[in-house]
Each structure stands twice: as structure tokens, then as C-alpha cells.
SEGUTOR-788408 format. One record per atom (N, C-alpha, C, CB): residue in one letter; atom name; x, z, y negated. Coordinates in steps of 0.05 Angstrom, whole numbers, plus 5000, padded with zeros to 4 digits. Glycine has a CB too. Layout:
<pts>
res a	atom CA	u X	w Z	v Y $
...
</pts>
This chain:
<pts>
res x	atom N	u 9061	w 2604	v 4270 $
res x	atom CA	u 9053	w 2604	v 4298 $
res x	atom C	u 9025	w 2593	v 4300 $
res x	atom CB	u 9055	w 2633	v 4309 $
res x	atom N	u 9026	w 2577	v 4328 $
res x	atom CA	u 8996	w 2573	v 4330 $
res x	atom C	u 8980	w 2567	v 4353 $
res x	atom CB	u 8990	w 2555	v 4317 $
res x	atom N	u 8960	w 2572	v 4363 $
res x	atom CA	u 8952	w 2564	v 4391 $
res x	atom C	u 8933	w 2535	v 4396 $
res x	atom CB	u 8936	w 2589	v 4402 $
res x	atom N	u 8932	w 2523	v 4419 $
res x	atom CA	u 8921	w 2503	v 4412 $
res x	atom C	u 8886	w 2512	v 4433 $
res x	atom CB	u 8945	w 2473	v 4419 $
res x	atom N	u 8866	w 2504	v 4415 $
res x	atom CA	u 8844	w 2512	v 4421 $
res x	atom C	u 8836	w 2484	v 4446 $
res x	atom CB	u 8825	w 2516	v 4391 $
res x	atom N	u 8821	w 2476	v 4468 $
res x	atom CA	u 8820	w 2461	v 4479 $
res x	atom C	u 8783	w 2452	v 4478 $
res x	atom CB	u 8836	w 2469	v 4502 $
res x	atom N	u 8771	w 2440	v 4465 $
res x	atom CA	u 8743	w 2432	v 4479 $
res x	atom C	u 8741	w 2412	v 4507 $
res x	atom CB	u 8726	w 2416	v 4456 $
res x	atom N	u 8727	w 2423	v 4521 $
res x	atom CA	u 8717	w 2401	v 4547 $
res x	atom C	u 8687	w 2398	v 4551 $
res x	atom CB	u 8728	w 2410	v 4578 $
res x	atom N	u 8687	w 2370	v 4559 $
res x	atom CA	u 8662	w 2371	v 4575 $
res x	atom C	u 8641	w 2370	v 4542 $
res x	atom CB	u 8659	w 2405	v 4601 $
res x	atom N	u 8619	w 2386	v 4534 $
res x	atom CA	u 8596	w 2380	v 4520 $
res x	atom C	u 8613	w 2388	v 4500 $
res x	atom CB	u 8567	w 2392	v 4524 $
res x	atom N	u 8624	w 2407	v 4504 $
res x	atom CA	u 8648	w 2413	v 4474 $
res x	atom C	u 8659	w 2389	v 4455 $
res x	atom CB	u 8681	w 2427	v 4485 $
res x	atom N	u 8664	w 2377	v 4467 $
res x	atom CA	u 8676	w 2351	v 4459 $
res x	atom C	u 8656	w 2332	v 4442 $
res x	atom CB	u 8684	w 2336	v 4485 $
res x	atom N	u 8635	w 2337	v 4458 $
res x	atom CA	u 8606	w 2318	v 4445 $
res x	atom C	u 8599	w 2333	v 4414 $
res x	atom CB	u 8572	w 2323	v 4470 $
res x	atom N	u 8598	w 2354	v 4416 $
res x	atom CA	u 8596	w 2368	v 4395 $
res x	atom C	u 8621	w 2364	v 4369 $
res x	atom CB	u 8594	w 2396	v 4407 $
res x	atom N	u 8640	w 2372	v 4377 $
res x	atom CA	u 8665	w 2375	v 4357 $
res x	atom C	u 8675	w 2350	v 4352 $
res x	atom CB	u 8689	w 2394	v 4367 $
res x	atom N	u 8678	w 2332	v 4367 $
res x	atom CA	u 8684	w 2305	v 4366 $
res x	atom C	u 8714	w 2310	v 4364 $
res x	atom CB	u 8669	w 2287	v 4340 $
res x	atom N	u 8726	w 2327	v 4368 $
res x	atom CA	u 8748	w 2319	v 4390 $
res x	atom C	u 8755	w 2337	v 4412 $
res x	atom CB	u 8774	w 2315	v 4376 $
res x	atom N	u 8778	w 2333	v 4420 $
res x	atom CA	u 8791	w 2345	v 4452 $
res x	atom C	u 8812	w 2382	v 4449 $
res x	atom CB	u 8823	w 2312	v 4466 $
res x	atom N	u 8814	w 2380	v 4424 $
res x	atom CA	u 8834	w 2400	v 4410 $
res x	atom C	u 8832	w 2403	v 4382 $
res x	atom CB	u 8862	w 2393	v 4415 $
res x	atom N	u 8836	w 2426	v 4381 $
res x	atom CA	u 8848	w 2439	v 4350 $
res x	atom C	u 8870	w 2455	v 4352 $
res x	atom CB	u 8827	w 2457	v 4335 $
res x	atom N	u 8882	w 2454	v 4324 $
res x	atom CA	u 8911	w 2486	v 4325 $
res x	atom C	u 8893	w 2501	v 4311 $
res x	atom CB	u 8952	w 2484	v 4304 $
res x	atom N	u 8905	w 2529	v 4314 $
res x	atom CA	u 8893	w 2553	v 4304 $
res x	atom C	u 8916	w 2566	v 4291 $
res x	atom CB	u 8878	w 2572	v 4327 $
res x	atom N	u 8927	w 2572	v 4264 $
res x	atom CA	u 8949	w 2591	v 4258 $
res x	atom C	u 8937	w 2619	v 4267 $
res x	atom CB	u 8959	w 2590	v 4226 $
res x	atom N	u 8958	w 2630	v 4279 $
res x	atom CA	u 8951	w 2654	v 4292 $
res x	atom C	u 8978	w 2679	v 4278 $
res x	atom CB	u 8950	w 2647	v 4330 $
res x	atom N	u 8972	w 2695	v 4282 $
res x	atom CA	u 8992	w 2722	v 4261 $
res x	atom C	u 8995	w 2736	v 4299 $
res x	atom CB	u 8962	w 2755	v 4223 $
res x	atom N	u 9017	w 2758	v 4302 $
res x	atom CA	u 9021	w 2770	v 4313 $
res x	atom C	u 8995	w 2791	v 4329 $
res x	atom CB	u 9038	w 2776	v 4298 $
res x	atom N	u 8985	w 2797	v 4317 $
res x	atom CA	u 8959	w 2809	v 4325 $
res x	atom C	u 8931	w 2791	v 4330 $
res x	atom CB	u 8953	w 2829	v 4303 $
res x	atom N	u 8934	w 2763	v 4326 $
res x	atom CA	u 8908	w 2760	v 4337 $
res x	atom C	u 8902	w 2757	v 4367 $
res x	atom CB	u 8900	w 2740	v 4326 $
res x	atom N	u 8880	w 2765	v 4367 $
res x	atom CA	u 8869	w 2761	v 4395 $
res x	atom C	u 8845	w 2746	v 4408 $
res x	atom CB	u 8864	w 2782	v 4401 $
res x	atom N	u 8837	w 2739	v 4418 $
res x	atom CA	u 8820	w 2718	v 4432 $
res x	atom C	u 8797	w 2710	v 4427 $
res x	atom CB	u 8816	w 2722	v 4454 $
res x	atom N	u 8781	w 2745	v 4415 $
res x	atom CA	u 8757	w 2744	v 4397 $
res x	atom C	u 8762	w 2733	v 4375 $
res x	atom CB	u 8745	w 2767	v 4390 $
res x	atom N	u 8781	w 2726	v 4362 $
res x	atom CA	u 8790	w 2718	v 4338 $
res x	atom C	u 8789	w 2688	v 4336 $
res x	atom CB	u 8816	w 2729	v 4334 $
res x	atom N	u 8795	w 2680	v 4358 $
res x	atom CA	u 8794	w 2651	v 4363 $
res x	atom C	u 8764	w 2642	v 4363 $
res x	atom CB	u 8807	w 2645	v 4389 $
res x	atom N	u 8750	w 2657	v 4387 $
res x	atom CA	u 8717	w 2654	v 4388 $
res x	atom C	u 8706	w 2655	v 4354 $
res x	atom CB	u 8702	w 2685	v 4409 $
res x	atom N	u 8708	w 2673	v 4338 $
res x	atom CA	u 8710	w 2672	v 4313 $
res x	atom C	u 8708	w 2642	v 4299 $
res x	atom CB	u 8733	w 2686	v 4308 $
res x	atom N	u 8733	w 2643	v 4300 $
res x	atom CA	u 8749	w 2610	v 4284 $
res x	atom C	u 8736	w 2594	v 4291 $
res x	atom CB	u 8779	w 2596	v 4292 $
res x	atom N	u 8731	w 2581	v 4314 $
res x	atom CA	u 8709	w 2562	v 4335 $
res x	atom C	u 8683	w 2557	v 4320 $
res x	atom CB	u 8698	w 2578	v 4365 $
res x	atom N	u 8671	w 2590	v 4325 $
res x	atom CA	u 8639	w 2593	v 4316 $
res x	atom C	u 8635	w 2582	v 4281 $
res x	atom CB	u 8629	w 2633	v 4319 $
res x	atom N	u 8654	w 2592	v 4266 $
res x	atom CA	u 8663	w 2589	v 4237 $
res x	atom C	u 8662	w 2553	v 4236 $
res x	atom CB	u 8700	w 2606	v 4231 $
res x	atom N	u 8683	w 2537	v 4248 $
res x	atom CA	u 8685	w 2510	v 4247 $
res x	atom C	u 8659	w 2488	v 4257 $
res x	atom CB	u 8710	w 2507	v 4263 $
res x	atom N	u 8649	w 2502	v 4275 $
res x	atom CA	u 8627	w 2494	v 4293 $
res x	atom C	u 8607	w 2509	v 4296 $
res x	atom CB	u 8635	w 2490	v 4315 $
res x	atom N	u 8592	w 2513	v 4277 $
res x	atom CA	u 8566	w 2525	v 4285 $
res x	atom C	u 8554	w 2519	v 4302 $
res x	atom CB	u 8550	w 2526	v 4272 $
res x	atom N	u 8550	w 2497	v 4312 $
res x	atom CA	u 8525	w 2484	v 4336 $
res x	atom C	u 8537	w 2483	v 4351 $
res x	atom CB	u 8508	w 2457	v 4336 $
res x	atom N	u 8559	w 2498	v 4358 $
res x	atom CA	u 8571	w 2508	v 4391 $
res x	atom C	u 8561	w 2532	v 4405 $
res x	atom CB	u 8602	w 2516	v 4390 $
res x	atom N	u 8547	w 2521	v 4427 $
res x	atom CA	u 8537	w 2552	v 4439 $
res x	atom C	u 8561	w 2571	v 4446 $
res x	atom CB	u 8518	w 2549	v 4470 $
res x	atom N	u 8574	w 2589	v 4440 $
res x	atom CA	u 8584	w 2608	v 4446 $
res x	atom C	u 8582	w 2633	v 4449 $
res x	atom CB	u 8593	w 2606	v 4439 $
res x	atom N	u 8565	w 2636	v 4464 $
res x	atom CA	u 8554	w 2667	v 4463 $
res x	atom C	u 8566	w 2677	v 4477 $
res x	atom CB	u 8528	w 2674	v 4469 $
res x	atom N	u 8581	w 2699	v 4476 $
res x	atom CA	u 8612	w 2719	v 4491 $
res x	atom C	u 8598	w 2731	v 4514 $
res x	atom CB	u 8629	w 2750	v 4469 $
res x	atom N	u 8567	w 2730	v 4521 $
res x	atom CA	u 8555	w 2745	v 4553 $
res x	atom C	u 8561	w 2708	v 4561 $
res x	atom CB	u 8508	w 2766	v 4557 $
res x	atom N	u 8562	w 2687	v 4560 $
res x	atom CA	u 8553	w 2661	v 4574 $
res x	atom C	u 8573	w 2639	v 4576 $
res x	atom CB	u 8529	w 2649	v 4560 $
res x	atom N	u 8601	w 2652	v 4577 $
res x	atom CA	u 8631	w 2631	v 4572 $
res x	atom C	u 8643	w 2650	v 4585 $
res x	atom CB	u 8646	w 2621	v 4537 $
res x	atom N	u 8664	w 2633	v 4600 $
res x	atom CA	u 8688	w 2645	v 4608 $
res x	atom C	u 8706	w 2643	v 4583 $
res x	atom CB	u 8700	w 2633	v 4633 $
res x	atom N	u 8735	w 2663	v 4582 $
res x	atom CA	u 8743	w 2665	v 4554 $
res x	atom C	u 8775	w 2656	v 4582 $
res x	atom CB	u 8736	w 2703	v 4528 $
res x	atom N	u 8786	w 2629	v 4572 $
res x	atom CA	u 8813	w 2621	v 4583 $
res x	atom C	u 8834	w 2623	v 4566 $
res x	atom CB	u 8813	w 2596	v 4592 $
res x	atom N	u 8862	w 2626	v 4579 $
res x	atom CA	u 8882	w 2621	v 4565 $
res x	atom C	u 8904	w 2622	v 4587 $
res x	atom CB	u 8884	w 2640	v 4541 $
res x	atom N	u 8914	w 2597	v 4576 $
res x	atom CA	u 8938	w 2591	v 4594 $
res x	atom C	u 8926	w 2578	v 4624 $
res x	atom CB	u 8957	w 2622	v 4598 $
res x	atom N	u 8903	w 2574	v 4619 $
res x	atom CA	u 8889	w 2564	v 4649 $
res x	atom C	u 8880	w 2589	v 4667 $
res x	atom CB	u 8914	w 2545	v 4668 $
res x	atom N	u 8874	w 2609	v 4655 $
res x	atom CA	u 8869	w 2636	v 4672 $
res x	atom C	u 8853	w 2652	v 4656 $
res x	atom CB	u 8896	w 2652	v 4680 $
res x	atom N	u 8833	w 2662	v 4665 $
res x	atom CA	u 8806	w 2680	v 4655 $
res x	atom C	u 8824	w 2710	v 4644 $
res x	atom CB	u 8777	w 2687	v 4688 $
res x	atom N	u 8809	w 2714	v 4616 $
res x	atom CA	u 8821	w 2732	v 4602 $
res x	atom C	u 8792	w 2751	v 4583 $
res x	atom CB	u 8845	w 2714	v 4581 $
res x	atom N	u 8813	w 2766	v 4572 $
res x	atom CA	u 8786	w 2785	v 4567 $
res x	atom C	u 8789	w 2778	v 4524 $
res x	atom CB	u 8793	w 2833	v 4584 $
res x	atom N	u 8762	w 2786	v 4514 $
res x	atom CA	u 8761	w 2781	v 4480 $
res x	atom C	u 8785	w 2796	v 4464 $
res x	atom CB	u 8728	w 2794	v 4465 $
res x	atom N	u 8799	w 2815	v 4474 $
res x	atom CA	u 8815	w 2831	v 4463 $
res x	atom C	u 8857	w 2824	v 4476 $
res x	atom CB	u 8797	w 2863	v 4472 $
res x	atom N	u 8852	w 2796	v 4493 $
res x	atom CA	u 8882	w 2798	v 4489 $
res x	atom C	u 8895	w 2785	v 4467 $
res x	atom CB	u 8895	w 2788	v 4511 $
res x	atom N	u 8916	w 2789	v 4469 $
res x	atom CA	u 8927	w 2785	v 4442 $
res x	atom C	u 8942	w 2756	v 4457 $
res x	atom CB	u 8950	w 2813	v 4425 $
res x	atom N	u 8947	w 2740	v 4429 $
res x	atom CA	u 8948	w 2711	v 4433 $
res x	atom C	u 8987	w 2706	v 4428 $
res x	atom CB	u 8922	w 2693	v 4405 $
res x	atom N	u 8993	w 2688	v 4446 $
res x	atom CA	u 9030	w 2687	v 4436 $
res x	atom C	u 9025	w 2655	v 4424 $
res x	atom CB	u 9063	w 2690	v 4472 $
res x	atom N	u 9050	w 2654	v 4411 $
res x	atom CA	u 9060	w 2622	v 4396 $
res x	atom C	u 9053	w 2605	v 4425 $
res x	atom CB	u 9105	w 2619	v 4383 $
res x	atom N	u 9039	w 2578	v 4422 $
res x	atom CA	u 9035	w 2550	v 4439 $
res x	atom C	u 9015	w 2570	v 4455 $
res x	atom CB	u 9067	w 2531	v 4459 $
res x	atom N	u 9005	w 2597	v 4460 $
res x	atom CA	u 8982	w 2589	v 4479 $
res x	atom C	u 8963	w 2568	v 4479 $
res x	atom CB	u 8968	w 2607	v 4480 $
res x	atom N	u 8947	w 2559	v 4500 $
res x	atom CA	u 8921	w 2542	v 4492 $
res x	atom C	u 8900	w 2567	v 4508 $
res x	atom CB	u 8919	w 2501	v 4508 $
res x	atom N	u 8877	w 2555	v 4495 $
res x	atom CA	u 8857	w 2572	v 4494 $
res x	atom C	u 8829	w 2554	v 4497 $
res x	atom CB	u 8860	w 2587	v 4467 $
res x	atom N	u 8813	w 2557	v 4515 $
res x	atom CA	u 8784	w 2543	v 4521 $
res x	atom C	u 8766	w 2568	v 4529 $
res x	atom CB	u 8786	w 2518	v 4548 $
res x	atom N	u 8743	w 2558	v 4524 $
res x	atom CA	u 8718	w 2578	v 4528 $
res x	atom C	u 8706	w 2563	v 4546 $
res x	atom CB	u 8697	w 2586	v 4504 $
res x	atom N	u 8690	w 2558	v 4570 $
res x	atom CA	u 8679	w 2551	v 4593 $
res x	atom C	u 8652	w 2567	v 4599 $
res x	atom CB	u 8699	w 2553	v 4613 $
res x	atom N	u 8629	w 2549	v 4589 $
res x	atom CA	u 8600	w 2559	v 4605 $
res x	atom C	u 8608	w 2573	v 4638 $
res x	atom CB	u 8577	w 2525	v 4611 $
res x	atom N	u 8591	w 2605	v 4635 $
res x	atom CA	u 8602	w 2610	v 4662 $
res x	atom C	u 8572	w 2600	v 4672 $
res x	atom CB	u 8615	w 2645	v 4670 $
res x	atom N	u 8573	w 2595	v 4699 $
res x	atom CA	u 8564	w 2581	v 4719 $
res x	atom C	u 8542	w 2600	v 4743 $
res x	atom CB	u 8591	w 2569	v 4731 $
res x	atom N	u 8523	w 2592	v 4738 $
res x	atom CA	u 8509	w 2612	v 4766 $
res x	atom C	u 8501	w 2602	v 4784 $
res x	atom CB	u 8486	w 2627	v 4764 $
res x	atom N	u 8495	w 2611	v 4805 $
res x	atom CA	u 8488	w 2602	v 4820 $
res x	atom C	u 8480	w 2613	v 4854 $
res x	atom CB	u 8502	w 2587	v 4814 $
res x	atom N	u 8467	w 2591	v 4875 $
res x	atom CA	u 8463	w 2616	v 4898 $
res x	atom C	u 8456	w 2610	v 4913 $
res x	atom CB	u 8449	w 2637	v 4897 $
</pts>
């Protein structure tokens, strides 16, 4: 099983590409992914107070658990006023 991780936008500049797969087990969950990311890519800002955590195109929390073909992106959250 596996999910597909998505970079956009500066992500891309960094990792030098658009996607990765992630083998994923029954129990992993989203922090797990943030994990894998940080692990492959150190010079990715990902700090879990300053990203939205997506999956499936919809804001999710570090602890859901992940199914076979999800995709998965992290997104600078945005301020503003």
C-alpha cells in the first residue's frame, strides 16, 4: 500500500519534483508522513503550528490514519487581515 505525497508551489523548488509514494502499513497516520517528508527533505520548512495538513484535497488533523492511493500535501497556512 501506498500514498502519494504531493509538493506545490516552493515545495517543488526544494525537492525537485511534483510527487513522491510513501509505503504506508495499516496504522499509519499523517504525522507519519510529515515524518517521512522532514527525513527525505530536511530544508523543507515544515513546522506542524505553520502548514495545513491535506488529504484527499480536504484539511485533516496529524493523527488520521492514512488508506491505500490517498494523496497527501502540507500547505503554508496563510494570514492575514
Amino acid at each position: 500500500m501506498t500514498v502519494r505525497i504531493e509538493f506545490l508551489g516552493m515545495q517543488r523548488s526544494i525537492t525537485k519534483t511534483s510527487a513522491i509514494d510513501m509505503p504506508i502499513s495499516e496504522k499509519t497516520i499523517v504525522a507519519d508522513v510529515l515524518e517521512y517528508v522532514r527525513g527525505r527533505y530536511p530544508d523543507l520548512p515544515l513546522d506542524e503550528k505553520m502548514i495545513l495538513m491535506i488529504v484527499n484535497q480536504g484539511m485533516t488533523s496529524p493523527d488520521t490514519i492514512l488508506k491505500r492511493n490517498d494523496t497527501v500535501s502540507f500547505l503554508p497556512a496563510i494570514g492575514g487581515g
